[in-house]
KOLZA-824194 format. One line per 4 residues: number of its first residue (from 1); their letters; for each residue z, x, y of N, C-alpha, C. Coordinates in pm, whole numbers. Example, Ala and Ser with C-alpha at 12.3 -4.5 7.8 and 13.67 -1.06 7.14 Angstrom:
1> AS> 780,1319,-569,780,1230,-450,780,1320,-330; 708,1285,-225,714,1367,-106,787,1290,3 $
***
This chain:
1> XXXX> 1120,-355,982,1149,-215,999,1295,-181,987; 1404,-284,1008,1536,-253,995,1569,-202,889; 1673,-133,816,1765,-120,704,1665,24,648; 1613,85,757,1523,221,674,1612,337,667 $
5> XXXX> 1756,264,659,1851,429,590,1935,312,458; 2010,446,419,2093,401,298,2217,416,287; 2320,350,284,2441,385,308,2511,479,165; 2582,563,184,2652,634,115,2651,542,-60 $
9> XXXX> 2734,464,-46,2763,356,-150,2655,350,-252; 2568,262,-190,2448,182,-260,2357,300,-257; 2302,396,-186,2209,512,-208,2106,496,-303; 2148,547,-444,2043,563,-519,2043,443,-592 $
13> XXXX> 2079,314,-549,2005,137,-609,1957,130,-536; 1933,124,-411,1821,100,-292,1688,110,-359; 1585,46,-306,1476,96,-352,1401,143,-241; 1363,294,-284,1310,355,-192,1196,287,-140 $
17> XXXX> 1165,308,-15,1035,306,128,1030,136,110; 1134,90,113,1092,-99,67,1141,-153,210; 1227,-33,281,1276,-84,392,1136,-38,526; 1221,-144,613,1098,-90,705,1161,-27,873 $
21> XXXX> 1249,22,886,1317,89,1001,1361,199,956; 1382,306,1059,1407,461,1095,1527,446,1068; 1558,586,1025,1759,586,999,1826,524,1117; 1985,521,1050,2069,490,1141,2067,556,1239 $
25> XXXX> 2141,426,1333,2150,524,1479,2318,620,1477; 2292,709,1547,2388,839,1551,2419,764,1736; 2379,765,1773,2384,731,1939,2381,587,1992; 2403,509,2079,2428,414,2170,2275,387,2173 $
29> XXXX> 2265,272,2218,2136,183,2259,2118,244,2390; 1995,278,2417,1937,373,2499,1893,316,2641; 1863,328,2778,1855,240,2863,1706,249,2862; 1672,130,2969,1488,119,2978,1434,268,3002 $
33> XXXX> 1330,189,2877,1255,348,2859,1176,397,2996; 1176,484,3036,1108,598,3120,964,569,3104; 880,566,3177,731,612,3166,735,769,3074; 634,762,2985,612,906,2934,575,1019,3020 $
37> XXXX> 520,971,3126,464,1066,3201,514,1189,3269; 673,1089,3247,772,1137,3298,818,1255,3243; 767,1318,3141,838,1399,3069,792,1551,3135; 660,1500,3120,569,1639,3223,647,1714,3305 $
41> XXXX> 778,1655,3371,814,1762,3454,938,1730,3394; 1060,1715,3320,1128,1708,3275,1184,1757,3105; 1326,1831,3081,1316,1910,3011,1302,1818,2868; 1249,1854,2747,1202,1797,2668,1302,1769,2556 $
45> XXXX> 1359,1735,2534,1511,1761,2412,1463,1805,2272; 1490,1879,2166,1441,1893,2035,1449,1801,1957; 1327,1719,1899,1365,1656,1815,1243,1630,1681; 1258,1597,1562,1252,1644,1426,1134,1595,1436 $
49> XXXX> 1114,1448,1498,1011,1376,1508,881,1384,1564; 910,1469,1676,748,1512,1807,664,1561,1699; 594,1655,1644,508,1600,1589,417,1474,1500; 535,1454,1436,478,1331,1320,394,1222,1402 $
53> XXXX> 489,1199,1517,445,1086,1616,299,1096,1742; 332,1211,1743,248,1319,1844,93,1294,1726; 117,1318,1592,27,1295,1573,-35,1168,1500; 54,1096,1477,18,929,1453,-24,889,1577 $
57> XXXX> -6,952,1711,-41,869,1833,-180,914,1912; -222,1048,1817,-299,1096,1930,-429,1161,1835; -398,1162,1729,-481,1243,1651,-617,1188,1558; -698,1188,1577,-814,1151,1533,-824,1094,1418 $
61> XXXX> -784,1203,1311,-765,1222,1177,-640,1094,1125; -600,1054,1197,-485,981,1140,-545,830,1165; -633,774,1268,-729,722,1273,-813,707,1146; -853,774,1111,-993,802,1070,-959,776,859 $
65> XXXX> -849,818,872,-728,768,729,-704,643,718; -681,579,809,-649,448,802,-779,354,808; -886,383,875,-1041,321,893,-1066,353,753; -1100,514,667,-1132,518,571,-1065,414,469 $
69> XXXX> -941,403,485,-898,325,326,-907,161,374; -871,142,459,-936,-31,491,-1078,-5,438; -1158,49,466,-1288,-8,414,-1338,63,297; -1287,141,199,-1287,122,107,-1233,36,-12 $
73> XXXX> -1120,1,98,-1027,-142,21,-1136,-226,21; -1196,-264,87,-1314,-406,127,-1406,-388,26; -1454,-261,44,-1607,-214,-102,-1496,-265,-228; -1395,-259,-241,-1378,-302,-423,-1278,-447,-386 $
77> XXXX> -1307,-531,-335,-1220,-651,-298,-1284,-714,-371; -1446,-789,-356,-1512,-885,-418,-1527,-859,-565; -1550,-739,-586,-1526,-701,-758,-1414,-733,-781; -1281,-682,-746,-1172,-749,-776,-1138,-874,-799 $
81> XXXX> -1205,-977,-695,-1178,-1134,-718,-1256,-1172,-813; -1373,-1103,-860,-1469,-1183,-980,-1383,-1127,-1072; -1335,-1018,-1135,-1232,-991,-1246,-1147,-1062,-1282; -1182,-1200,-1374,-1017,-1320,-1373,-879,-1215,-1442 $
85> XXXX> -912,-1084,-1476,-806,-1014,-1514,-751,-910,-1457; -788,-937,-1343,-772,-805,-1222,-606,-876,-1155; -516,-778,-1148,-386,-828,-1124,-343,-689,-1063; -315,-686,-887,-228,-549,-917,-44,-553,-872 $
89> XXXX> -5,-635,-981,108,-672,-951,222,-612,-1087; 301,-493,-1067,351,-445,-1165,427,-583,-1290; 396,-545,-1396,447,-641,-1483,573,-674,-1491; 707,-580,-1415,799,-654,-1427,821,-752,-1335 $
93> XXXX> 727,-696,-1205,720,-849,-1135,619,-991,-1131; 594,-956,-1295,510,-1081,-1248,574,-1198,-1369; 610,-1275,-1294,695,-1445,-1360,606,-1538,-1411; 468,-1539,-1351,384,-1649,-1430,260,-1592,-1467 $
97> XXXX> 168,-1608,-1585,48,-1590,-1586,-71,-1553,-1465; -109,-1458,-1435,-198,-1437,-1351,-317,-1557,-1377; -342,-1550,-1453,-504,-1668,-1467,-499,-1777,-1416; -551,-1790,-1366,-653,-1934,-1248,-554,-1913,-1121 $
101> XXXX> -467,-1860,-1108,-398,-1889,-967,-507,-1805,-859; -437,-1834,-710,-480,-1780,-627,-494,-1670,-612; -566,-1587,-490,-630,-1475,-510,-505,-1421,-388; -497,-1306,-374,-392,-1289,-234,-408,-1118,-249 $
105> XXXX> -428,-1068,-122,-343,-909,-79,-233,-958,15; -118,-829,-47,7,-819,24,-31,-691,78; 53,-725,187,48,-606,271,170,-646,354; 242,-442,352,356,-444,425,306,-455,615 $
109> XXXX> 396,-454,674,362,-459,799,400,-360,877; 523,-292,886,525,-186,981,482,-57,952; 364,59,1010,298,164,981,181,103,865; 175,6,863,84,-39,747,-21,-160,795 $
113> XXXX> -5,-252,928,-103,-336,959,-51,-329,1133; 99,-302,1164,136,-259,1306,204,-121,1316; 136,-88,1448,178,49,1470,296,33,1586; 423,109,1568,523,125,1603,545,264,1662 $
117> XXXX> 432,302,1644,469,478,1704,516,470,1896; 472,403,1934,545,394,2068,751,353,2116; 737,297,1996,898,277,1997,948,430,1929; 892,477,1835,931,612,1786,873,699,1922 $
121> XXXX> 792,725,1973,801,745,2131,925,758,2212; 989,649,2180,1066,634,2309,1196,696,2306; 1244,682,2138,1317,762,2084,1356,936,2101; 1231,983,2100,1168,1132,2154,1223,1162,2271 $
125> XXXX> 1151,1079,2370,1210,1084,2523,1319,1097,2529; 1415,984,2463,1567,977,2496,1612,1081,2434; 1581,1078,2329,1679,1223,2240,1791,1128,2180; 1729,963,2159,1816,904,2007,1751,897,1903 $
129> XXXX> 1828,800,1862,1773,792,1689,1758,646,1691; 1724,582,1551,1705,437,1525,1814,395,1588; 1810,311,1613,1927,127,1617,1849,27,1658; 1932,-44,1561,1882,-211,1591,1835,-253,1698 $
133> XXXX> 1939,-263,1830,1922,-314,1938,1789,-240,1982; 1721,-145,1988,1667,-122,2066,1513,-184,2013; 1550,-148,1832,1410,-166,1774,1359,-357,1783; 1502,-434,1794,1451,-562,1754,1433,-564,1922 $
137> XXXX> 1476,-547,2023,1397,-514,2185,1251,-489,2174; 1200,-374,2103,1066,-361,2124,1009,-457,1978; 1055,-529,1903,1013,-611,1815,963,-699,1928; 1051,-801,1991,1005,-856,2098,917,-858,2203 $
141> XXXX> 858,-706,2205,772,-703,2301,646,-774,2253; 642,-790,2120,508,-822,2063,380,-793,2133; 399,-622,2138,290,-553,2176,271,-422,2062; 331,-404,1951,229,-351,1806,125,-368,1822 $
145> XXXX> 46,-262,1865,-117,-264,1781,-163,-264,1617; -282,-355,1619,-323,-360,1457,-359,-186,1446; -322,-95,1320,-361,16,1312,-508,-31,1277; -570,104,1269,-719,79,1247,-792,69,1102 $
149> XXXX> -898,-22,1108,-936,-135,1030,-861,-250,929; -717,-227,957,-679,-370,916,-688,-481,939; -806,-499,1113,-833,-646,1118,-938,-677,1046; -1021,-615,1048,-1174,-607,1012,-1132,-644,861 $
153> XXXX> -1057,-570,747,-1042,-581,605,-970,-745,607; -894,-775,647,-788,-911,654,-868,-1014,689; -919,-1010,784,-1037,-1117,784,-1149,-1139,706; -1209,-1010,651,-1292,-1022,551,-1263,-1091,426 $
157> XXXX> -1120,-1090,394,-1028,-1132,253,-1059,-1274,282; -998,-1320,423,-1002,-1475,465,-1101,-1521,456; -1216,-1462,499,-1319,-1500,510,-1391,-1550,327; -1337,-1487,230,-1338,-1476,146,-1256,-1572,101 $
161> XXXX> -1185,-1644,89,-1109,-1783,22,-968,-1682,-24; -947,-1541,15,-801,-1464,-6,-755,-1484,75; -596,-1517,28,-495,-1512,72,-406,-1407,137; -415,-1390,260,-328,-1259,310,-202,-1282,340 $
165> XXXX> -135,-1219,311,55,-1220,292,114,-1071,334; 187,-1134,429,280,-1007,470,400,-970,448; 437,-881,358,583,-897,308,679,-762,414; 769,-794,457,825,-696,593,979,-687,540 $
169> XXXX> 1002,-617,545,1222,-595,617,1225,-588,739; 1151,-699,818,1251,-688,931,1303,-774,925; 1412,-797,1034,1542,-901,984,1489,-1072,1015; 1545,-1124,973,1502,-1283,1013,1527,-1285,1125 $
173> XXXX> 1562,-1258,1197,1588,-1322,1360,1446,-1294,1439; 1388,-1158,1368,1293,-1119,1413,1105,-1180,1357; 1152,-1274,1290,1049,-1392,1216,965,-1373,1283; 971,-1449,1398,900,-1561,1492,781,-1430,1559 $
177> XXXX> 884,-1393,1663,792,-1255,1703,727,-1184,1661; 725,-1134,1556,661,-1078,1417,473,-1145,1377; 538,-1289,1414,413,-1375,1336,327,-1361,1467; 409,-1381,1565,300,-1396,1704,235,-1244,1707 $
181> XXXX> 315,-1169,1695,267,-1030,1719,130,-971,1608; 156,-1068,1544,44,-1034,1427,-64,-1117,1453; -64,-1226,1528,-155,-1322,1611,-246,-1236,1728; -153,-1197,1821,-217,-1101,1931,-249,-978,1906 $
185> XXXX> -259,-923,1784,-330,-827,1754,-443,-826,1698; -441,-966,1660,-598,-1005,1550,-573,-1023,1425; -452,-1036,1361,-445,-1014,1221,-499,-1175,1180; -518,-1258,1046,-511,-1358,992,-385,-1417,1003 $
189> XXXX> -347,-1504,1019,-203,-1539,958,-212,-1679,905; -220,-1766,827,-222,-1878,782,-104,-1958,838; -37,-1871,823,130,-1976,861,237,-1921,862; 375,-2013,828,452,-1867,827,476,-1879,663 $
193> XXXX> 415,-1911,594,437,-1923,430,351,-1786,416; 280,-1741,530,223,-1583,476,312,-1486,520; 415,-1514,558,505,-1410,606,651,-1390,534; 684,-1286,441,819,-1300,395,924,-1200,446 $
197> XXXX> 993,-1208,536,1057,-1097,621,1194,-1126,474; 1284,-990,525,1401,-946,476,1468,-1073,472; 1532,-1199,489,1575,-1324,513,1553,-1376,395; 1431,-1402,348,1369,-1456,253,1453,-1489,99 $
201> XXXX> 1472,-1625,76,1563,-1644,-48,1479,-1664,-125; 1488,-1597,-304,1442,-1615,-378,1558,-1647,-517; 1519,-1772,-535,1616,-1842,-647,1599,-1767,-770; 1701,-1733,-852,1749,-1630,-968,1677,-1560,-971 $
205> XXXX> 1678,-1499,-847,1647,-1335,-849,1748,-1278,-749; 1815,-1184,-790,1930,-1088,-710,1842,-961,-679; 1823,-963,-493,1793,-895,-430,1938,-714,-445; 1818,-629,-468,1848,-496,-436,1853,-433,-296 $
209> XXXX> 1998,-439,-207,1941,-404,-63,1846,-453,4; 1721,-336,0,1608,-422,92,1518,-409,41; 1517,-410,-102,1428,-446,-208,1284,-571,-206; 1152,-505,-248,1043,-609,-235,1056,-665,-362 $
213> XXXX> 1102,-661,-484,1083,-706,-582,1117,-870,-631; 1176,-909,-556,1192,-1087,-565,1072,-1135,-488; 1075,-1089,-358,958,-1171,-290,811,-1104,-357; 795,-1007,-422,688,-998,-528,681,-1117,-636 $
217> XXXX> 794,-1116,-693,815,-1174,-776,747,-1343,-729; 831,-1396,-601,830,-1506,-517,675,-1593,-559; 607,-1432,-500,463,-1432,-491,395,-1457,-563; 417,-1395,-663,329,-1392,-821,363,-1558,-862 $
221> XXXX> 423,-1594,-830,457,-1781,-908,308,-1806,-850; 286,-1809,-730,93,-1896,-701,48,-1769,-717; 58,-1709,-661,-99,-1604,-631,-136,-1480,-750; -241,-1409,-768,-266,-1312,-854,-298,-1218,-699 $
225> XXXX> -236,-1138,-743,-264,-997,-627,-392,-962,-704; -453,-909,-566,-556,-820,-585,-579,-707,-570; -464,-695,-413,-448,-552,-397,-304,-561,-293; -246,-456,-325,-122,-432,-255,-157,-311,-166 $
229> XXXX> -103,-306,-19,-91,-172,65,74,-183,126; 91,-12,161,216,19,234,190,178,254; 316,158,298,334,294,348,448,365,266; 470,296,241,652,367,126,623,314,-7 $
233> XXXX> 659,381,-118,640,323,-262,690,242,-274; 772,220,-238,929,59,-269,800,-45,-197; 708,-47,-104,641,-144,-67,549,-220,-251; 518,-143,-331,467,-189,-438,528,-169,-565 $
237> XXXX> 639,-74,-598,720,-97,-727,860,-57,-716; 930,-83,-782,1090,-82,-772,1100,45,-811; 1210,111,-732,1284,279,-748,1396,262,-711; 1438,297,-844,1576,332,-882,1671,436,-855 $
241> XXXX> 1621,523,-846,1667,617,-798,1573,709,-680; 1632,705,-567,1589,764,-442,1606,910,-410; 1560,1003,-511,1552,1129,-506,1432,1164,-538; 1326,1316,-536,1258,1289,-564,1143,1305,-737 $
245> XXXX> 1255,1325,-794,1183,1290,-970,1223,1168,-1017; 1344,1050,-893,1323,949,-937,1190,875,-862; 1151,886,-777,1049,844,-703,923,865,-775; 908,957,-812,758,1054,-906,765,971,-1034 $
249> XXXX> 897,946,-1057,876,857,-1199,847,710,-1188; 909,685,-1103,860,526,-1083,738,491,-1103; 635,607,-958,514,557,-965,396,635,-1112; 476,694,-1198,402,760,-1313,296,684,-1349 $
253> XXXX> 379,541,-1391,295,449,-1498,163,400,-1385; 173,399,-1302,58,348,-1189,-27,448,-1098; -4,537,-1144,-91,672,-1087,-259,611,-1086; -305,513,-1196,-454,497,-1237,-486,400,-1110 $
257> XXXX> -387,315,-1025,-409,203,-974,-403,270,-822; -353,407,-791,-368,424,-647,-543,421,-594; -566,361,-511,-713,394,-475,-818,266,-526; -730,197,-579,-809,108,-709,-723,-32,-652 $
261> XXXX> -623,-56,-716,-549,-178,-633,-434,-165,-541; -328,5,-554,-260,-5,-463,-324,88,-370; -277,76,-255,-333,149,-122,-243,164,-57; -222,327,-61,-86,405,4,-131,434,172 $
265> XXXX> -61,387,290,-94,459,412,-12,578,449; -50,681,571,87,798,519,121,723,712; 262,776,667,368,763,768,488,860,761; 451,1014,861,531,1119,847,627,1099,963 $
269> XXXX> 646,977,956,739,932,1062,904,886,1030; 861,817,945,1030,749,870,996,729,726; 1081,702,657,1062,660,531,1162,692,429; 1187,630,322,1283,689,211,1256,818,144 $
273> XXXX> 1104,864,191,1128,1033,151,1204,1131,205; 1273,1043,304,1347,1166,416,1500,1135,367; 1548,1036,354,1679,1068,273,1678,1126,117; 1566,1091,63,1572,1148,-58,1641,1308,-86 $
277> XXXX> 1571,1341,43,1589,1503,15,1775,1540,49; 1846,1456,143,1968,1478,163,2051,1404,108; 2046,1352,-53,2128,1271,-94,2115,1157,-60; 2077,1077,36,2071,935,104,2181,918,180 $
281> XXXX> 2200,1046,254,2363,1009,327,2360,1059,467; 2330,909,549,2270,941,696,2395,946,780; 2542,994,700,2644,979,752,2651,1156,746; 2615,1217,677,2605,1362,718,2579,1404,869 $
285> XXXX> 2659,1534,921,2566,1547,1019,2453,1616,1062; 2377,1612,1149,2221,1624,1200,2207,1763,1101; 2274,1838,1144,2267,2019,1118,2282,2001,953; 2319,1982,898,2368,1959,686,2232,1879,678 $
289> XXXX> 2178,1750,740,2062,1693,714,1925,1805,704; 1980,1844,798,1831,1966,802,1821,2072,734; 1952,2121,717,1988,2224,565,1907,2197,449; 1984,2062,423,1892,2007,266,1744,2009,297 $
293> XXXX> 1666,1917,394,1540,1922,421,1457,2074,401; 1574,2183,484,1459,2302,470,1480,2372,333; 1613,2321,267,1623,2393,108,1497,2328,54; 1442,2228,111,1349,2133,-10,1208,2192,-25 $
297> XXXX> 1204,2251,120,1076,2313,117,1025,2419,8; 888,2445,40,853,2564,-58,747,2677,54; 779,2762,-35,735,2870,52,586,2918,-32; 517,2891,-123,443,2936,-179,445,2927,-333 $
***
């Protein structure tokens, strides 16, 4: 989840939604969080986020999105593995022949197989923003819930002789916890060769920021994807430019494969669509951020 802003500099080489943490922090590492309950009688601070989270945490429908596309992922899995030409791995990342290798879904991990909306929670309460310290704190708690039906689909793959692989930006330090946390939620995990966090070296390939495209790349040497999921486009193809007709163009050529081999989850929580709209410059302040955001809108 770390590195989910963009610094001034690098901006539009980043590849959008590849990262997996909330913008920079504007504020200090926050003290132990409060019971929520607490808020009930206490004044509430404004912030951009209470709904998105409010309704990733509470809302039926957001449920019921995530159950729907896990198990429609499952209805076209076994067709997929009998297809020896079924690959959903964009061609510039793929380094070896798909045929006879292994079978594998990637899947990102944060908003995409663990839910984090309680650390974006806590954020609310305080009235901060991202930082490290607090997020690799609740990394540690290794209490992420699996969102719903990603255990049920992941085991079915396993169960199936597929390979499940988790490709993440969170930082290496945060490895270990990560794998357990994906243990006590129910996920599969083979090992940690199914896990490629942000750390991850891939020989002559020069990583973009917090780019998935090497450890795609990594991937494709054994396995033939079958199906890729995330929550941000950068989770399945490289974007070049982080605005949004560079984003729309990226995914042009693969419009036929949403629904089919890639599988988008929504997360109106963080993501590289939210700097897109302000330049990618989380060094602006709060009030100019929200300028651009409401110029972006449409009224009809």
């Amino acid at each position: 989840m770390p590195l989910r802003f963009f610094s001034p500099v690098l901006a539009l080489a980043l590849l959008a939604g590849c990262a997996s943490a909330p913008p920079r922090a504007t504020q200090p590492a926050s003290a132990a969080p409060k019971p929520l309950a607490t808020l009930a009688s206490a004044a509430v601070p404004a912030n951009d986020n209470l709904n998105a989270v409010a309704w990733s945490q509470t809302a039926i429908e957001h449920d019921l999105v995530f159950l729907q596309t896990y198990r429609d992922a499952q209805s076209r899995l076994l067709p997929a593995l009998r297809d020896p030409h079924w690959d959903a791995l964009p061609k510039d990342d793929r380094v070896a022949p798909s045929e006879g290798l292994k079978p594998a879904v990637v899947l990102d991990i944060d908003e995409t197989v663990l839910d984090n909306s309680p650390y974006q929670a806590r954020l609310i309460e305080h009235g901060g923003e991202f930082n490290e310290a607090d997020w690799a704190g609740w990394c540690k708690e290794e209490r992420a819930r699996a969102l719903p039906g990603v255990v049920a689909f992941t085991r079915f793959a396993a169960a199936h002789g597929i390979d499940v692989i988790y490709v993440s930006n969170r930082a290496r330090d945060l490895d270990q916890v990560t794998l357990e946390n994906l243990r006590k939620a129910g996920l599969p995990v083979s090992g940690p060769q199914a896990f490629l966090g942000l750390g991850t070296f891939v020989e002559g390939c020069e990583q973009i920021g917090s780019g998935k495209s090497c450890r795609r790349q990594l991937i494709s040497r054994k396995y033939r994807f079958l199906m890729q999921f995330g929550d941000k486009i950068g989770d399945f193809v490289t974007v070049l430019a982080n605005n949004r007709e560079g984003r729309r163009r990226a995914m042009a050529p693969y419009m036929d494969w949403i629904g089919r081999r890639w599988f988008v989850l929504p997360n109106p929580t963080y993501g590289a669509w939210e700097p897109a709209l302000f330049n990618n410059d989380w060094a602006a302040p709060l009030e100019q951020r929200r300028r651009l955001k409401v110029d972006a809108l449409r009224d009809g």
